[in-house]
Backbone as CSV, one residue per row, in Angstrom:
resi,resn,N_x,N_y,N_z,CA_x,CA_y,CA_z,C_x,C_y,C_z
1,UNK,123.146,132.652,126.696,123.772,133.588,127.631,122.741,134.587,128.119
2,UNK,122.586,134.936,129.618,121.685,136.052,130.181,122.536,137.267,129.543
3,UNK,121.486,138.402,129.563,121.264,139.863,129.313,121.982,140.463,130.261
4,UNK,123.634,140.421,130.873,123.771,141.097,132.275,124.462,142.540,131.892
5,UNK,123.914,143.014,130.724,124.039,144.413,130.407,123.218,145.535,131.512
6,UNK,123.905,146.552,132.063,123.263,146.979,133.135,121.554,148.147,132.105
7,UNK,121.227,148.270,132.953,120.200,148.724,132.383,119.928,149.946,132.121
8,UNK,119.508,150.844,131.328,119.755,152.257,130.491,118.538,152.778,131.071
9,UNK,118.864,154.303,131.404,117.687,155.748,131.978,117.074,156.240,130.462
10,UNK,116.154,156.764,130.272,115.609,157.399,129.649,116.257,158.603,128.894
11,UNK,117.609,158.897,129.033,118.353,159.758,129.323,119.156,159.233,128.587
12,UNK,119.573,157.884,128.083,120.156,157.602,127.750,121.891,156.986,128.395
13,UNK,122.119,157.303,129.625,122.868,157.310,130.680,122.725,155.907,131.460
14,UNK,124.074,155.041,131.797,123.357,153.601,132.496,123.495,153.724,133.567
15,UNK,122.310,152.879,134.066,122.501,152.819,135.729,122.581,151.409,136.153
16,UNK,123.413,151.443,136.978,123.747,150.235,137.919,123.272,150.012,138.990
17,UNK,122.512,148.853,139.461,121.644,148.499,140.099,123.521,148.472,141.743
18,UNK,122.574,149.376,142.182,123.784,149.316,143.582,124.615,150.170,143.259
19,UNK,125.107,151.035,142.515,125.967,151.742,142.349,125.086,153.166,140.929
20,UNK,124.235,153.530,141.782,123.654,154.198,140.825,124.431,155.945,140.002
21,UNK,125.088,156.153,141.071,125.788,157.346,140.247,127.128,157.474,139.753
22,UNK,127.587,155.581,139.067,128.496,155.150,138.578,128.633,156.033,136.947
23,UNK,129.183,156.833,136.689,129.480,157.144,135.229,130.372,156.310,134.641
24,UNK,129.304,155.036,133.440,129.550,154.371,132.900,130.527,154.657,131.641
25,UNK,130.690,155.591,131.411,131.556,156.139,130.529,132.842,155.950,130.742
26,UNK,133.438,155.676,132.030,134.875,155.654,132.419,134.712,154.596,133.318
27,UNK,136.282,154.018,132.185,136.029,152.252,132.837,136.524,151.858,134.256
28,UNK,135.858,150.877,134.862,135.851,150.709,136.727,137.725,150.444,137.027
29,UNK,137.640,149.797,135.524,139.417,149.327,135.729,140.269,149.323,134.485
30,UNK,141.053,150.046,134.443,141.857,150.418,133.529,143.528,149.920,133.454
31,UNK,143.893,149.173,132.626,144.949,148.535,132.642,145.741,149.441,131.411
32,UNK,146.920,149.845,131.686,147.618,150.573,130.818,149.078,150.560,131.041
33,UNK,149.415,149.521,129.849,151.081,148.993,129.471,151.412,148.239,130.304
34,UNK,150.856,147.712,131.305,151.673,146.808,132.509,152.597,145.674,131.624
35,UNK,153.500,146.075,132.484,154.807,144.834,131.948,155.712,144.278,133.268
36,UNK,155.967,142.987,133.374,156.359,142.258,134.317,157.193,141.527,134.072
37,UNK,158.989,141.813,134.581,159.782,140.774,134.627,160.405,139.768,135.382
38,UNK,160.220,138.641,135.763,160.723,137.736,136.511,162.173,137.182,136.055
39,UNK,163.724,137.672,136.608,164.791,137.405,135.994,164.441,137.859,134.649
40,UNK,164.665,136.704,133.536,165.017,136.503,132.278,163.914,136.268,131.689
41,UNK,162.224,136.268,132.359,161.547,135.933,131.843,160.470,137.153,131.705
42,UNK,159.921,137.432,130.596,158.593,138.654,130.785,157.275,137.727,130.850
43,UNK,156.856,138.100,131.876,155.700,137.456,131.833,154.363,138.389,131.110
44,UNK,154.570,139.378,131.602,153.624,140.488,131.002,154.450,141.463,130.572
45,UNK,153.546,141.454,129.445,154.426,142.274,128.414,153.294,143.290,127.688
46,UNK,153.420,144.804,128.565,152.704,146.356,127.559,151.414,145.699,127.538
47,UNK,150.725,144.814,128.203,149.499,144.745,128.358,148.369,145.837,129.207
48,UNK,147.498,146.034,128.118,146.357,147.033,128.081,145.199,146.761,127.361
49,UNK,144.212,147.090,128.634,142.838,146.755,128.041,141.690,147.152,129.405
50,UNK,140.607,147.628,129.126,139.354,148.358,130.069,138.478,147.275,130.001
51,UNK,137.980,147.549,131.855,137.030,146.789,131.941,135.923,147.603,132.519
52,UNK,134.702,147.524,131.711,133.460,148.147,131.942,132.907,148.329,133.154
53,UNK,131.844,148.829,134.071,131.519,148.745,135.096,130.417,147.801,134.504
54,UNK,129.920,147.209,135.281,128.770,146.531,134.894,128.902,145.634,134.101
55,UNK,130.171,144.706,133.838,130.501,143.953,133.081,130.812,142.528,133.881
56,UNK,130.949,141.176,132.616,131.268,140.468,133.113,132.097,139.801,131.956
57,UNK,133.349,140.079,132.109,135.077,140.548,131.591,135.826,139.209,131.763
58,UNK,135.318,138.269,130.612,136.302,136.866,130.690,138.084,137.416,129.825
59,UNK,138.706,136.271,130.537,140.317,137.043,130.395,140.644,135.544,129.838
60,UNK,140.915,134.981,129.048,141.736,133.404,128.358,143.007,133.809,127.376
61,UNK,143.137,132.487,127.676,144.440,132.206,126.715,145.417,130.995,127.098
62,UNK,146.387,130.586,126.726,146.828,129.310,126.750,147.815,129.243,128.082
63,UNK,148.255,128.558,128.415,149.140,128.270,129.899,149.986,129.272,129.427
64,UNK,150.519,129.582,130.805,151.862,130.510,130.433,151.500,132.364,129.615
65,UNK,150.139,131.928,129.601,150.004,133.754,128.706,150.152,134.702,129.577
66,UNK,150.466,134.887,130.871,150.464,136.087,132.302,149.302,136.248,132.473
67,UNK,147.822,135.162,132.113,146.821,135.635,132.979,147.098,135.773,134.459
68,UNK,147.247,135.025,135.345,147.279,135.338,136.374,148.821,136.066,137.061
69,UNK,149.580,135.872,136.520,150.591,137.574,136.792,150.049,138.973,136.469
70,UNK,149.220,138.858,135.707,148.321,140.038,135.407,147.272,140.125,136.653
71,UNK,146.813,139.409,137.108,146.017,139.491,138.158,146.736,140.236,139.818
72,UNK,147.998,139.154,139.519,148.606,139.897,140.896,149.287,141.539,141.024
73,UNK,149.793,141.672,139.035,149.707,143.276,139.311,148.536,143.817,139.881
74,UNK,147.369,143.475,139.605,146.386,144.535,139.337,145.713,144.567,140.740
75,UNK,145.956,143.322,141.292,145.446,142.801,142.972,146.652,143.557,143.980
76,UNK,147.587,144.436,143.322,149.135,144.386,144.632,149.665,143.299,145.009
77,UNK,149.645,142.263,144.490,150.453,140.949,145.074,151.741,140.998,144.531
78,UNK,151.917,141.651,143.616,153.432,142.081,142.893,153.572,143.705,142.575
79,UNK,154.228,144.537,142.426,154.432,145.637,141.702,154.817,145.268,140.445
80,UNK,154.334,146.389,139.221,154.583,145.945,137.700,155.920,146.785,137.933
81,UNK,156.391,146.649,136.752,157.411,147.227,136.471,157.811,148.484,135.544
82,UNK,156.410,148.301,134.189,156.316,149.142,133.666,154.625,149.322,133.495
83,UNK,153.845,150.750,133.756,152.363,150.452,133.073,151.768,151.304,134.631
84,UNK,150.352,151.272,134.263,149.701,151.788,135.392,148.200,150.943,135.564
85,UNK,147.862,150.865,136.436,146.288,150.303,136.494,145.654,151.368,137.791
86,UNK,144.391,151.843,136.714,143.633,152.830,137.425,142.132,152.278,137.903
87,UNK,141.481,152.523,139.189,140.747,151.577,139.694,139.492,153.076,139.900
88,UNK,137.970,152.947,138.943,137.499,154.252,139.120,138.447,155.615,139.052
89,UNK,139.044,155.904,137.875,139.608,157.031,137.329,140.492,157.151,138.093
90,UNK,141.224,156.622,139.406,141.990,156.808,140.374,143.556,155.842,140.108
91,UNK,144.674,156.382,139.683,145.560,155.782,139.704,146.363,154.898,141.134
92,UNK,145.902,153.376,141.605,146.026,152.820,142.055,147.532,151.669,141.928
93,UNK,148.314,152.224,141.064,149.342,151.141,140.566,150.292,151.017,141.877
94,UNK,150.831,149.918,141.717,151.434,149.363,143.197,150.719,149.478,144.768
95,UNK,149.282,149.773,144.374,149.413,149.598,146.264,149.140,148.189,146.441
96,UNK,149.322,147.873,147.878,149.443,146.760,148.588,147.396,146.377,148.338
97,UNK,147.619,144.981,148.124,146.655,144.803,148.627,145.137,145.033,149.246
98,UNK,145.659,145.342,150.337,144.843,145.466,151.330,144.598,146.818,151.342
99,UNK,144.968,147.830,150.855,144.705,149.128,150.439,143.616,148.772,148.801
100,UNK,144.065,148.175,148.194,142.933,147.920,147.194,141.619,146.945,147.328
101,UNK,141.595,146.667,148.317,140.864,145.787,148.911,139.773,146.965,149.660
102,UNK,140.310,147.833,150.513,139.623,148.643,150.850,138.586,149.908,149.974
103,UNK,139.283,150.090,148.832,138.810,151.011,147.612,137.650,149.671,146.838
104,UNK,137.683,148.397,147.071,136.363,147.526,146.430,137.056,146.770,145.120
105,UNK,138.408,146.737,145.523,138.853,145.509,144.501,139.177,144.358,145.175
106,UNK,138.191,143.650,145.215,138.534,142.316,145.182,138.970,140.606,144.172
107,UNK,139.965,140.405,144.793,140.711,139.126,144.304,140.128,137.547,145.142
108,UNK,139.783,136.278,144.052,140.042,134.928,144.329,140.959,134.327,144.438
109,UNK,141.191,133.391,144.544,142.097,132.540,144.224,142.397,131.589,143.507
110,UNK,142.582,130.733,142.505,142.537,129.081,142.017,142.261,128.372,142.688
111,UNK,143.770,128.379,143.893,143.391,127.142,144.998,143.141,128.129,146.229
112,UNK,141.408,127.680,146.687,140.976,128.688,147.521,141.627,128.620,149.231
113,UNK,141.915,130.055,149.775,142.596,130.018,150.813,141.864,130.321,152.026
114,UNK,141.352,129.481,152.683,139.938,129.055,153.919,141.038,129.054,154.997
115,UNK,140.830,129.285,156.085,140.969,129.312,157.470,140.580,127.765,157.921
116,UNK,141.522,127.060,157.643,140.796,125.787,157.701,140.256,125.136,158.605
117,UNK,140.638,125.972,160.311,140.315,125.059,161.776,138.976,126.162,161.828
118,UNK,138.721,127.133,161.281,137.891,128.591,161.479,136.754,127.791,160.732
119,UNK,135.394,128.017,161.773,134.217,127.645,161.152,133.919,128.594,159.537
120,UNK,132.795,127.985,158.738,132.408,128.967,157.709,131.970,130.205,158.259
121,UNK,131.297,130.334,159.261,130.979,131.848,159.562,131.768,132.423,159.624
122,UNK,132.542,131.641,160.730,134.016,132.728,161.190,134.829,133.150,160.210
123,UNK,135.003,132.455,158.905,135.893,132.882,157.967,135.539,134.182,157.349
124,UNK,134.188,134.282,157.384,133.121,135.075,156.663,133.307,137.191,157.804
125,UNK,133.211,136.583,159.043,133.466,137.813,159.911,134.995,137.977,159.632
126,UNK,135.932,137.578,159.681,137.149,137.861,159.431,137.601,139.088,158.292
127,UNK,136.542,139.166,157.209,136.904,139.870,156.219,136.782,141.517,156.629
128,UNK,135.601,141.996,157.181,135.648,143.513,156.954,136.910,143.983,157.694
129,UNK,137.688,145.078,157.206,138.248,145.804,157.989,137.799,146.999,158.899
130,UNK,138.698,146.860,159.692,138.565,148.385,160.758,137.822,148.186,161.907
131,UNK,137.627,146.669,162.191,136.957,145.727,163.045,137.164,146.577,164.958
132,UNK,136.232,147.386,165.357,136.625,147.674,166.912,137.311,146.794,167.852
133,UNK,137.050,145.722,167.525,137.222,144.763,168.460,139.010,144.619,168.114
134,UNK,139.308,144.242,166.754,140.313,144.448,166.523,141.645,145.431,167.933
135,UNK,141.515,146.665,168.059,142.265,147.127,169.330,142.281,147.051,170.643
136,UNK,143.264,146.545,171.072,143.321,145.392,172.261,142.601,146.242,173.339
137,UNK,142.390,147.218,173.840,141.626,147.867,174.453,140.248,147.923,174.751
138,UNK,139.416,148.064,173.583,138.280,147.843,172.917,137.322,146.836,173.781
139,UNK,137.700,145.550,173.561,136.913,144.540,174.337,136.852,144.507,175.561
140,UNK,137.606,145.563,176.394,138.003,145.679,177.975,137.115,146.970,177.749
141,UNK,137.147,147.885,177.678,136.487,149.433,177.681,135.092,149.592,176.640
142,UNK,134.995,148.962,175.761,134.171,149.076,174.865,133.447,147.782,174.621
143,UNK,133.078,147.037,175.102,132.029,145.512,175.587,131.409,145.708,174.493
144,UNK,130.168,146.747,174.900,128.963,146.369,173.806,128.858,146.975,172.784
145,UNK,129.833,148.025,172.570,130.094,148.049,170.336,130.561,147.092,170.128
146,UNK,131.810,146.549,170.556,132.067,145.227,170.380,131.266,144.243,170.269
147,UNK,130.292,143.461,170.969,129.986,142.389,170.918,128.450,143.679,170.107
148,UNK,127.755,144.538,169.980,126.903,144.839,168.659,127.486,144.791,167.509
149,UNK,129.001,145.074,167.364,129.614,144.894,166.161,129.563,143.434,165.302
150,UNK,129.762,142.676,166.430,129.953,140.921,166.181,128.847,140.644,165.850
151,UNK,127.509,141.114,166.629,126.464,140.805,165.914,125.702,141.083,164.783
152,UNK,126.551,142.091,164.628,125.568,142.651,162.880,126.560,141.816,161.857
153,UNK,127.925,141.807,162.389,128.659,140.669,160.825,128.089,139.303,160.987
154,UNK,127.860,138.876,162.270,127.250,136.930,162.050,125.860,137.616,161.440
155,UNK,124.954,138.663,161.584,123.846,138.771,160.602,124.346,138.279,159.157
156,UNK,125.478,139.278,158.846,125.872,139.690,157.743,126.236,138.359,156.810
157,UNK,127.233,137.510,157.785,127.742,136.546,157.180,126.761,135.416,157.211
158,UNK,125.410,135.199,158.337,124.616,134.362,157.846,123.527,134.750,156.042
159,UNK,123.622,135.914,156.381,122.537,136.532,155.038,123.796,136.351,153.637
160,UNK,125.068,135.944,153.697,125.944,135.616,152.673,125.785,134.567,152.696
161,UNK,125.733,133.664,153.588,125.844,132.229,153.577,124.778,131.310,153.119
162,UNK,123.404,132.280,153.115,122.321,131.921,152.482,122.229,132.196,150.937
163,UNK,122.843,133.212,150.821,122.879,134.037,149.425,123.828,132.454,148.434
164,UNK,124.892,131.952,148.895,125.345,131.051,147.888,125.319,129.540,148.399
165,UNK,124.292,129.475,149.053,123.563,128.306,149.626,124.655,127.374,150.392
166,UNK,125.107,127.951,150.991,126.003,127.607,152.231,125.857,127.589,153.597
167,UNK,124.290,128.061,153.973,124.311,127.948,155.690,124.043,126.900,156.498
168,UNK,123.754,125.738,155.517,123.914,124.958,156.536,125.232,124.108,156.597
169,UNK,126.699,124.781,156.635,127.520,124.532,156.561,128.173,125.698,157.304
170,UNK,127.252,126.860,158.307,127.781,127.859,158.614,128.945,127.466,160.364
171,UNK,128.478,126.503,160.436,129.155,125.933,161.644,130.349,124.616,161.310
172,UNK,130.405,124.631,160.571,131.578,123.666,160.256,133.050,124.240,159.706
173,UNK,133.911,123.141,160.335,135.137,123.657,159.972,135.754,123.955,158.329
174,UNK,135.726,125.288,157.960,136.033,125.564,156.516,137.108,124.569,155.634
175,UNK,137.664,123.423,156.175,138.845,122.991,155.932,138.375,121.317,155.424
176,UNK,136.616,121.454,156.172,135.780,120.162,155.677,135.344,120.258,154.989
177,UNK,135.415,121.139,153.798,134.142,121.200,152.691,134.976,120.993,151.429
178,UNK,134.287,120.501,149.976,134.641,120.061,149.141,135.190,121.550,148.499
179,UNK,136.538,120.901,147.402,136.937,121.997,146.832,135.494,122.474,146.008
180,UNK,134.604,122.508,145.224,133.277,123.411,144.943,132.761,124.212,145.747
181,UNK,132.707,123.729,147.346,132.014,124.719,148.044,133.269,125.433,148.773
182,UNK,134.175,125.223,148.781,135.209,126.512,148.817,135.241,127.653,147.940
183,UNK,135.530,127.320,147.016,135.005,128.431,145.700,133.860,129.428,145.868
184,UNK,132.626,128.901,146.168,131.698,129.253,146.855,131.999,130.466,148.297
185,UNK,133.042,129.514,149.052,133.230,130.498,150.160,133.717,131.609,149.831
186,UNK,134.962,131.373,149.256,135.715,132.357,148.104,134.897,133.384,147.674
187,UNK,133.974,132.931,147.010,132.585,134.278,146.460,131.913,134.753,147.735
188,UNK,131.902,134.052,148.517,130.997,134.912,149.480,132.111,135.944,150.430
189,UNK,133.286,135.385,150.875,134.044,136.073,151.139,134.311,137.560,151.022
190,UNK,133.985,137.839,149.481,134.361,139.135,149.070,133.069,139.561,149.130
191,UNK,131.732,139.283,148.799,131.001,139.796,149.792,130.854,140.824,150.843
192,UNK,131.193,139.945,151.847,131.316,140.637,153.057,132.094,142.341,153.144
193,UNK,132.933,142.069,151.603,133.382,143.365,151.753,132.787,144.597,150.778
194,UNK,131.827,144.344,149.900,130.856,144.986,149.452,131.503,145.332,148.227
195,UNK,132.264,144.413,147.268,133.543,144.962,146.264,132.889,145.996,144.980
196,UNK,133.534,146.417,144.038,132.952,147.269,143.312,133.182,146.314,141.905
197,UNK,134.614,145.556,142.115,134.947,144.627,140.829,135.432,143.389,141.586
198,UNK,135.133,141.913,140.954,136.239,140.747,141.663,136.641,140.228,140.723
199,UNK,137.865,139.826,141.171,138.746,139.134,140.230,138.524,137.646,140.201
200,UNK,138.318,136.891,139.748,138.154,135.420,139.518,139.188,135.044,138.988
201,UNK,139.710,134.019,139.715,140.624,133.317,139.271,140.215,131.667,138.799
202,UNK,140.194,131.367,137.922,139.992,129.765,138.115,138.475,129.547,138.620
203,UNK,137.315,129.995,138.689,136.501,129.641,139.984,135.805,128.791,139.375
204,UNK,136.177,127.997,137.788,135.590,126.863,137.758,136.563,125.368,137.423
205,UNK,137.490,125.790,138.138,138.526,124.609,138.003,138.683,123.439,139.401
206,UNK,138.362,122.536,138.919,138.028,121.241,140.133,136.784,121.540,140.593
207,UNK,135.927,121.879,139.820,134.502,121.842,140.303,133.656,121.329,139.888
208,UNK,132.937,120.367,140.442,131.797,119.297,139.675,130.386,120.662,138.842
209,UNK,130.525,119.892,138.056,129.203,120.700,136.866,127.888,121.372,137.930
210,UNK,127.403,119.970,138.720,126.200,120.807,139.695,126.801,122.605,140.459
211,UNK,127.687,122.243,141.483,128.306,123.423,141.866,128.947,124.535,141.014
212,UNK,129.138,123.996,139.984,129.626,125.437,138.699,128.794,125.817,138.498
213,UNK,127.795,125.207,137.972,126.174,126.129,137.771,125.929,126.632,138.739
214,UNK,126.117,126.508,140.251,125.487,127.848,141.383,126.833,128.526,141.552
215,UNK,127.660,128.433,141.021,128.547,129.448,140.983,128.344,130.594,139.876
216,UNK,127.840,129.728,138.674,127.687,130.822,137.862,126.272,131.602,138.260
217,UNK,125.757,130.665,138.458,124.542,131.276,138.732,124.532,132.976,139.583
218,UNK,125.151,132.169,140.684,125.175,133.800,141.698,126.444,135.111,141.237
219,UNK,127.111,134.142,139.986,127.760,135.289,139.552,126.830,136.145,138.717
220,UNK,125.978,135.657,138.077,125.175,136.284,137.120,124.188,136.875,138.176
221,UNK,123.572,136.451,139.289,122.438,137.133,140.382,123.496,138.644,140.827
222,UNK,124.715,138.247,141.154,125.670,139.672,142.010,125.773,140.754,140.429
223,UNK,125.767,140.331,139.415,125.950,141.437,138.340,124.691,142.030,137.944
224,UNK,123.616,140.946,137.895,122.533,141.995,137.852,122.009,142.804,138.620
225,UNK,121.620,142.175,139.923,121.331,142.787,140.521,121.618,143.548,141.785
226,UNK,123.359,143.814,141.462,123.933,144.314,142.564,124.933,144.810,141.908
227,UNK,125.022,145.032,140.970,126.112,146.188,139.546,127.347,145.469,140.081
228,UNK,127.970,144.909,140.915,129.507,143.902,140.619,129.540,143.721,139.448
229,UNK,130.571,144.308,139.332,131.451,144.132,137.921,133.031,143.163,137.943
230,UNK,132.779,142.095,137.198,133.861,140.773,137.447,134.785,140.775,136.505
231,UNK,135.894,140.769,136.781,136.595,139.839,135.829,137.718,138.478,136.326
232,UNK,137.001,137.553,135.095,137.550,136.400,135.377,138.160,135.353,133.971
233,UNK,139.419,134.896,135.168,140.458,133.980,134.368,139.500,132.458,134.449
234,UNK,139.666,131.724,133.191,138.540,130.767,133.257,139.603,130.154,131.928
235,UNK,139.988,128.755,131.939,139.804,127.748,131.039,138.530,126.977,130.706
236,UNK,137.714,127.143,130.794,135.935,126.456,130.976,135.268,127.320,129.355
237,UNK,136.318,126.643,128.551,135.553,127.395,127.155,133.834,127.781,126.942
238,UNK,133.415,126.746,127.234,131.291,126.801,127.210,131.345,127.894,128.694
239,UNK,131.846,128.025,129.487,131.320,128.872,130.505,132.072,130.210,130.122
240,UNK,132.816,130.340,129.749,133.364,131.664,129.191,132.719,132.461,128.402
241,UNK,132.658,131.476,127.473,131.860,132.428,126.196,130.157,132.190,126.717
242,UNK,129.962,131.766,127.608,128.214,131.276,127.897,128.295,132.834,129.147
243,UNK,129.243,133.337,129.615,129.196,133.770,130.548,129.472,135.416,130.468
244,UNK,130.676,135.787,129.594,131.230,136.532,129.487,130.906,137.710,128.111
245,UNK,130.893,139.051,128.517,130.960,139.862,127.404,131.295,141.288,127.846
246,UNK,132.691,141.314,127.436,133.616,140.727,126.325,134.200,139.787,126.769
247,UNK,135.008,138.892,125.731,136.025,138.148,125.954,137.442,139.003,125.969
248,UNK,138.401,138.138,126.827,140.037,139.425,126.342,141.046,137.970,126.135
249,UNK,141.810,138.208,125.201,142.431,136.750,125.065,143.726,137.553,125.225
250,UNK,144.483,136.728,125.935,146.242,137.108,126.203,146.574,135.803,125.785
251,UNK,147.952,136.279,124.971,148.854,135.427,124.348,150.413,136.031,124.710
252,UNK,151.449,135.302,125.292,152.464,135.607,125.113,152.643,137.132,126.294
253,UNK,151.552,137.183,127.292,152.052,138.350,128.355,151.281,139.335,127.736
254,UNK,150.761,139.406,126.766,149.961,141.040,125.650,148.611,140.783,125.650
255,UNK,147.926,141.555,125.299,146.767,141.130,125.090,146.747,141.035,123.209
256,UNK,145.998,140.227,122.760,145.930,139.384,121.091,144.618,139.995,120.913
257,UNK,143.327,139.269,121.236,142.345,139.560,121.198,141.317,139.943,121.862
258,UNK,140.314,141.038,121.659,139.052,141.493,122.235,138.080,141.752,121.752
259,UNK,136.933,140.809,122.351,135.493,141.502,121.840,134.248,140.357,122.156
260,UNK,133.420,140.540,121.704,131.988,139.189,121.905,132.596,138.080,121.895
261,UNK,131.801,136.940,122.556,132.168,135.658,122.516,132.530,134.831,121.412
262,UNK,131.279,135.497,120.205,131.114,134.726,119.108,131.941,135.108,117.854
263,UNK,132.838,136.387,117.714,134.066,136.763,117.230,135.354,136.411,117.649
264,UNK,135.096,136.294,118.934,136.620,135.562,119.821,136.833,134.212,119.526
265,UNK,135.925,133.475,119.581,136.072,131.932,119.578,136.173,131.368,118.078
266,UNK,135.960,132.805,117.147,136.416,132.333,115.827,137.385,133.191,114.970
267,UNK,138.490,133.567,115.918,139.073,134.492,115.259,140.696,133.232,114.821
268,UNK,140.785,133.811,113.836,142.520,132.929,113.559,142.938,132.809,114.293
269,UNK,143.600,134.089,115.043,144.845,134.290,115.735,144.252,133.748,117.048
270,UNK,143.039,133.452,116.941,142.666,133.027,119.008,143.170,131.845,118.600
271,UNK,142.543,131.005,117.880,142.606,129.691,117.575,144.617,129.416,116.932
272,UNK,145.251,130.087,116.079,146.203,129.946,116.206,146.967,129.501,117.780
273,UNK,146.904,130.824,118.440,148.026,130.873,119.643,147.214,129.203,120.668
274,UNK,146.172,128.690,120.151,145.737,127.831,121.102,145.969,126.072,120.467
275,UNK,146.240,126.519,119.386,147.078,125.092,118.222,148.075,124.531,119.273
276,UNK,147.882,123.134,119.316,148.933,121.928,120.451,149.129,122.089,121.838
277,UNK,147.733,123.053,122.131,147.612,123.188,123.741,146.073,122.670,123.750
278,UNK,145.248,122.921,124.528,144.267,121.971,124.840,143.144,122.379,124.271
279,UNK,142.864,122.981,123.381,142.139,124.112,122.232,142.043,123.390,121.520
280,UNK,141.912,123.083,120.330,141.771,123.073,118.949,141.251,123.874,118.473
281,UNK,139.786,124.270,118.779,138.697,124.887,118.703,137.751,125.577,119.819
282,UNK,137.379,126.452,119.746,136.622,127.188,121.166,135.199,127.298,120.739
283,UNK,134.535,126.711,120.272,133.178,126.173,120.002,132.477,126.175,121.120
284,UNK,132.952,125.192,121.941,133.018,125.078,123.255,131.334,123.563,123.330
């Protein structure tokens, strides 16, 4: 496993490469009691647990544990019901989306959601908000912020598209590329919006081994050297624990266990709650 511990001042104080007057002391994302009921069912249940800035924050556990209902509280894709999640010391619980999207939380998907007739670039300009061009006025009265605007994001989105070795795919329809290099788009996507944390969902599920390695790869290039701080839902036992520190294991909607890879993958109770599901052992 790489060193993607951010790197310490003389001072004793850490600094984050891209986010240098981050006080590491108070965590980027703070999950506290969230609980979620669907009818008759809790999916999340008083789950709580911090994620570091400068971290790279694997989340497991067996089908059905509310990893990813936990995701959509924390993304606005649902309101919790009970609990709060604070995003940089800022209590953020229930907003929409796209309001947390704007504050630098960004969300993936499992099954990635591409613009499928929209070339790769174009998918790539689509993301920033507050776009001039955006107000119908704008392109009639305002020509050339407009079309200078357009040209600094196709900069933007070609210098992403190089970053996860995707440009020569920058002209093709997003809807032609293999599920691996969607995933890929997926990462570059949030990109474009300069996030502070992303959520990973799945981003190594249906992906051939070559393309998981440049996925991990540029996950490990965006944490070092650009302080993104991730957390991600992953069944990929060897890439979890090869990837991640800490581990957070949810069982049953709660969180069970937390800590290093090499305490997680040998704790009872991990290995219990993962007995006659596709676990035996997390050796990996």
């Amino acid at each position: 496993m790489s060193d993607t511990r951010p790197a310490s001042s003389s001072t004793g104080s850490v600094r984050l490469p891209g986010r240098p007057d981050v006080d590491t002391n108070v965590p980027l994302l703070s999950i506290q009691g969230l609980t979620k009921d669907f009818g008759g069912l809790r999916a999340v249940n008083a789950c709580s647990f911090d994620v570091a800035p400068g971290s790279i924050t694997g989340l497991i556990g067996p089908n059905g544990a509310g990893k990813t209902t936990l995701f959509s509280l924390v993304s606005g894709f649902h309101r919790p019901d009970a609990g709060r999640v604070y995003l940089d010391g800022e209590d953020v619980t229930g907003l929409p989306s796209h309001l947390l999207f704007r504050k630098g939380l960004c969300r993936t998907f499992q099954i990635p959601r591409e613009h499928k007739s929209m070339t790769v670039t174009e998918n790539l300009m689509l993301v920033p908000k507050g776009q001039i061009g955006e107000r119908f006025w704008n392109p009639v009265l305002r020509q050339g912020a407009v079309r200078a605007q357009e040209r600094r994001l196709r900069e933007k989105a070609r210098e992403v598209l190089e970053f996860v070795n995707l440009d020569h795919l920058a002209d093709q329809p997003a809807g032609a590329m293999s599920g691996g290099q969607k995933k890929l788009l997926e990462l570059a996507r949030t990109l474009m919006a300069d996030p502070k944390i992303v959520l990973l969902d799945e981003p190594g599920a249906g992906v051939n081994p070559t393309l998981m390695g440049r996925i991990r790869e540029k996950i490990e290039q965006l944490n070092r050297e650009r302080g993104i701080t991730f957390l991600l839902i992953e069944h990929d036992m060897p890439l979890v624990m090869g990837l991640c520190n800490p581990v957070i294991v949810m069982n049953q909607g709660s969180k069970l266990v937390e800590g290093p890879p090499s305490l997680v993958k040998s704790d009872p109770r991990v290995l219990e709650a993962y007995l006659g599901g596709q676990y035996a052992a997390l050796d990996g």
